[in-house]
C-alpha positions as CSV (number, residue, x, y, z in Angstrom):
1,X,0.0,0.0,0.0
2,X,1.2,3.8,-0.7
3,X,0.6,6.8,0.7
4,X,-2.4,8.9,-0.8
5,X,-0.9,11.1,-3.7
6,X,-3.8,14.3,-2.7
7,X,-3.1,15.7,-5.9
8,X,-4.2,12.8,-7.9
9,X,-8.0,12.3,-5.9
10,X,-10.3,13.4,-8.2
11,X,-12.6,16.3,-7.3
12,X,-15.9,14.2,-7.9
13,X,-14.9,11.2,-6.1
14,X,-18.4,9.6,-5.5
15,X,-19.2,8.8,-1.5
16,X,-17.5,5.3,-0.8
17,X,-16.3,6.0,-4.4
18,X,-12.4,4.5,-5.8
19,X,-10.5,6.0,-8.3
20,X,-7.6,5.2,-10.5
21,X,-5.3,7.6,-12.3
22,X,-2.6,5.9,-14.4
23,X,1.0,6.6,-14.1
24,X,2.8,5.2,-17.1
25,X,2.2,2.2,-19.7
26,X,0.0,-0.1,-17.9
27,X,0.8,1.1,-14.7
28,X,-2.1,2.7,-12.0
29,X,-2.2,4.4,-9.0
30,X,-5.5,3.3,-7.4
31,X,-7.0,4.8,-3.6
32,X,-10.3,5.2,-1.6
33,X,-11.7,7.7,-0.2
34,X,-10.0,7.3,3.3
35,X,-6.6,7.7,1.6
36,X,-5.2,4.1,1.0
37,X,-3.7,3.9,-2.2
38,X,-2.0,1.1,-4.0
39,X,-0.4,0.4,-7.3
40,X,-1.6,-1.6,-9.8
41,X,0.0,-2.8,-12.9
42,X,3.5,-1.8,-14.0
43,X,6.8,-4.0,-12.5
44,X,6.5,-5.8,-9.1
45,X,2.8,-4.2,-8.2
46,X,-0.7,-5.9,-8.0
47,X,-2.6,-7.2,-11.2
48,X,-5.9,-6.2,-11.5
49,X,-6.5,-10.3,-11.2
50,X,-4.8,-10.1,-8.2
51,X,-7.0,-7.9,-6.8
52,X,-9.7,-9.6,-7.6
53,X,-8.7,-13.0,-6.1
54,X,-7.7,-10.9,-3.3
55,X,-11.3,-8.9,-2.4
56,X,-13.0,-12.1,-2.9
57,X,-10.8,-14.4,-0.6
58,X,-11.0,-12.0,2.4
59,X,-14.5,-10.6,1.9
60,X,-15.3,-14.3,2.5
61,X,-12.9,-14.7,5.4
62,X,-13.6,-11.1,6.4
63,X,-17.7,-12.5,6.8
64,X,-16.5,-15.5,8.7
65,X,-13.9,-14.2,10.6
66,X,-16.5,-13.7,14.1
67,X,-17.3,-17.3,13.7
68,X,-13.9,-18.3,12.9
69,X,-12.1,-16.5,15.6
70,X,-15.2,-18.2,18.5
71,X,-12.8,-21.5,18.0
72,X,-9.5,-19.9,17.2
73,X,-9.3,-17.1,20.2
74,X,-8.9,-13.5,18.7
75,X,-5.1,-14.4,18.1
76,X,-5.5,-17.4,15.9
77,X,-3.8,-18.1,13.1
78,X,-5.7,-18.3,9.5
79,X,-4.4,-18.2,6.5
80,X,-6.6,-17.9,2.8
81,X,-5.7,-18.8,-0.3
82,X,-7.7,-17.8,-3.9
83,X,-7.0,-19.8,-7.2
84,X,-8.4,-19.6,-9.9
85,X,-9.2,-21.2,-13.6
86,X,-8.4,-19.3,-16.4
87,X,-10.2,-19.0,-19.9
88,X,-7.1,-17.7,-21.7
89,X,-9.4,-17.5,-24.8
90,X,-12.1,-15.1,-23.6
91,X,-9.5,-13.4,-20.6
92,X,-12.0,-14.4,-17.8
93,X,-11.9,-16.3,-15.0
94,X,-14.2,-19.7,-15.1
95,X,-13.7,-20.5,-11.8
96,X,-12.6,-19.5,-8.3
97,X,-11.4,-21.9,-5.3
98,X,-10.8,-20.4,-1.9
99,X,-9.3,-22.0,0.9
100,X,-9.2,-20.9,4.4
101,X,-6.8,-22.7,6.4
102,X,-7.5,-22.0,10.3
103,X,-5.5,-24.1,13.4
104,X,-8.8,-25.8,14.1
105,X,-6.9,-29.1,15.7
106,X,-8.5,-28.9,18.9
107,X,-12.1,-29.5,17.1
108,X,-13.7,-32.8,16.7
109,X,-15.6,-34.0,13.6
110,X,-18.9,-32.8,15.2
111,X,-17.5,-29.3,16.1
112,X,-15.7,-29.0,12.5
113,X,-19.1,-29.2,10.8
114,X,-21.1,-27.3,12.8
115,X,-18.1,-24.6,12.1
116,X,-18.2,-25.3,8.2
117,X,-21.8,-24.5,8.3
118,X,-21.7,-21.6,10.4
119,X,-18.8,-19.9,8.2
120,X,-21.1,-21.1,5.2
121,X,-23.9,-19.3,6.7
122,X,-22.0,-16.1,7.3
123,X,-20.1,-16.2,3.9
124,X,-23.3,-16.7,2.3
125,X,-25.2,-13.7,4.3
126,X,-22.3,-10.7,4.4
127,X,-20.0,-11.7,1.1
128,X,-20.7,-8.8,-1.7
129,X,-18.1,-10.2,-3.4
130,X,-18.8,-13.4,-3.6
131,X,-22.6,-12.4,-4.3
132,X,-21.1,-10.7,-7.4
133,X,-19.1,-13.5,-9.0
134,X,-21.9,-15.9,-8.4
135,X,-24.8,-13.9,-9.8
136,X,-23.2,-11.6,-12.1
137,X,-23.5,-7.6,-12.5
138,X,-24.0,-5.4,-14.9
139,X,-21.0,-3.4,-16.2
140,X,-21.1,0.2,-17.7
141,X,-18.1,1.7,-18.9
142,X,-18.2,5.5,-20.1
143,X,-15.6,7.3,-21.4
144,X,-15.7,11.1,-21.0
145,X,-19.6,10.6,-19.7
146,X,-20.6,8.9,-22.5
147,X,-21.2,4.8,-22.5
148,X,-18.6,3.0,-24.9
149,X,-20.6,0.4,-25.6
């Protein structure tokens, strides 16, 4: 993560809004409003793929985490881990897999389903992300104001 660049926020930066203002050849600087920014693109930063693997694996573990952290203590270890399967041919991702790994060794068999439900429950109720991928959204892109396609 960088440091917000102030002169680069744009003036009509939509409430919870995220912008991006390019840097160089396929290279971004990307923020929020609260003034976390991040590079995208360009040698040794984030892909926008990455990203993407990224807000889905810990918007799930992110929903979870309160049920999670019930049987780990709030100092438990978890670690989560996105993959993906690529259609080269159509630059899309076909599938997503996302594992959470969590030092659950103390649990029975009993207590580790109960737990796969509940994090199933909570993933299912509080994941936007995850919501998107699996139903699909709409996507306009406008350049200037005006849609492009």
């Amino acid at each position: 993560m960088s440091e917000l660049h102030p002169e680069l926020v744009p003036a009509n930066l939509p409430a919870a809004g995220v912008w991006a203002k390019r840097l160089g050849t396929r290279h971004y600087l990307a923020g929020n409003e609260a003034g976390v920014s991040v590079e995208i693109g360009g040698e040794g930063n984030f892909t926008p793929g990455e990203l993407m693997k990224i807000a889905l694996l810990t918007c799930q573990t992110l929903s979870a985490d309160h049920r999670i952290a019930r049987e780990l203590g709030e100092n438990g270890q978890l670690t989560a881990v996105a993959a993906t399967v690529k259609n080269e041919a159509e630059e899309r991702y076909e599938s997503f897999t996302v594992d959470i790994d969590a030092a659950l060794a103390g649990l029975d068999e009993d207590q580790l389903a109960k737990l796969r439900e509940r994090v199933d429950v909570a993933i299912d109720r509080y994941c936007t992300v995850g919501h998107t991928v699996e139903h699909g959204a709409h996507v306009t892109t406008r350049l200037n104001g005006t849609p492009i396609a």
